[in-house]
N, C-alpha and C positions, 0 to 999 in steps of 0.2 A: 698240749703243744705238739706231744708229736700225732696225731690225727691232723689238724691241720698243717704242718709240713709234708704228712703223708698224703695232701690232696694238693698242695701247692707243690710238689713234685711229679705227682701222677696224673694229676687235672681232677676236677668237683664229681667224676664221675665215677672216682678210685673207688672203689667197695674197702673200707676199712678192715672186714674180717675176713676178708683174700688175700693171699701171698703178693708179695713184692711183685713179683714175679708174673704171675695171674692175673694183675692188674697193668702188664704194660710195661712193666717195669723193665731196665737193664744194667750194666754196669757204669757206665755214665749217670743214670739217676741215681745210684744206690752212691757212687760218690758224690753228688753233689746234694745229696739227702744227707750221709754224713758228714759234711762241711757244710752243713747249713746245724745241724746240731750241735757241731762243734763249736760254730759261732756265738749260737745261742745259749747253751748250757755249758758252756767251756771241760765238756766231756764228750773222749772218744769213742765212737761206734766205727767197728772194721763195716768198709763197704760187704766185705764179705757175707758179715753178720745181715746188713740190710737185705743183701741180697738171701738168705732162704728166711725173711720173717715172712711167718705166714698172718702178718695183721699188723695196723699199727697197734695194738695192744702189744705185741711182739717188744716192737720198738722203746716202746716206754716202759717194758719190764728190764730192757737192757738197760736205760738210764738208771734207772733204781739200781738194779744190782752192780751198778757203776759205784752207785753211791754207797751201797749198802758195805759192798768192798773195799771201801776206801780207807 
């Protein structure tokens, strides 16, 4: 899930194992990357956090350790 939210936020051409960032990325996507997470998985991702992942593998170790912590 989050790879593709990570390319439906950054466009089909995001490099998944590049930073948010490196891919075009800004603070308007990194929130509206984590408000589409949060929709989805009804767990929060600080935009902050979106902004320095450097991957969406990034992303979806933050969901785990969402869960893992809970």
């Amino acid at each position: 899930m989050a790879e593709n939210l990570w390319k439906e936020i950054l466009g089909n051409s995001a490099d998944l194992g590049k930073g948010f960032l490196e891919n075009g990325g800004d603070s308007f996507r990194a929130v509206l990357l984590s408000s589409r997470l949060y929709e989805l998985t009804g767990r929060e991702v600080e935009y902050l956090d979106v902004l320095e992942a450097d991957g969406a593998g990034a992303i979806a170790r933050l969901l785990t350790a969402d869960v893992a912590g809970s």
